[in-house]
C-alpha angles and dihedrals in degrees: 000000000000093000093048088053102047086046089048089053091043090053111072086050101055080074093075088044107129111255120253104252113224093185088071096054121115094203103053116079130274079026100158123192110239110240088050084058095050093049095041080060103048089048086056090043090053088043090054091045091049096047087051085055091039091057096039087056103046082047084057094051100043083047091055095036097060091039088065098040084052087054094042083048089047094048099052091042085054087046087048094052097043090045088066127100121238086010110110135172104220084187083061109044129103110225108207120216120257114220104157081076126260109316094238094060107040121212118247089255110133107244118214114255117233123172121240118235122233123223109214122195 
């Protein structure tokens, strides 16, 4: 009786028993030893950092990249305009002082002669 009573009070206990985890059994499938899993996740967690760094630095070089084909593009476009003839840049241009007077009004200073030559035919 004494036995039927202790089991009847136990009972009700075994309910909040912890469950036999199956996931922590050596012996079960897909078992994995724990430090194996802790160091399986750090190694992800470093993969996934590297490949941020990775991707920031490829966006920096393609950033840097275009900006100097954009420079190399604006630099022949400027050689071609200035190349052409009768196209001129005034914001370019270096004007150079004039110190011989304006050359519609000529300055008093005597010029050389030189005779002209004749073509005959």
């Amino acid at each position: 009786m004494k036995y039927l009573l202790s089991l009847a009070i136990l009972l009700p206990l075994s309910v909040f028993a912890q469950p036999i985890n199956t996931m922590n059994n050596p012996n079960q499938p897909g078992y994995q030893i724990p430090s194996q899993q802790r160091m399986q996740t750090q190694m992800l967690n470093q993969q996934s950092q590297r490949k941020g760094m990775l991707n920031q630095q490829l966006q920096t070089q393609t950033r840097m990249q275009q900006q100097h084909l954009e420079s190399q593009i604006n630099n022949n476009s400027q050689r071609m305009l200035d190349s052409q003839p009768g196209m001129l840049d005034n914001s370019r241009e270096q004007m150079l002082p004039n110190n011989s007077g304006s050359m519609l009004h000529p300055s008093n200073t005597p010029q050389p002669n030189i005779p002209l030559k004749t073509m005959s035919p």
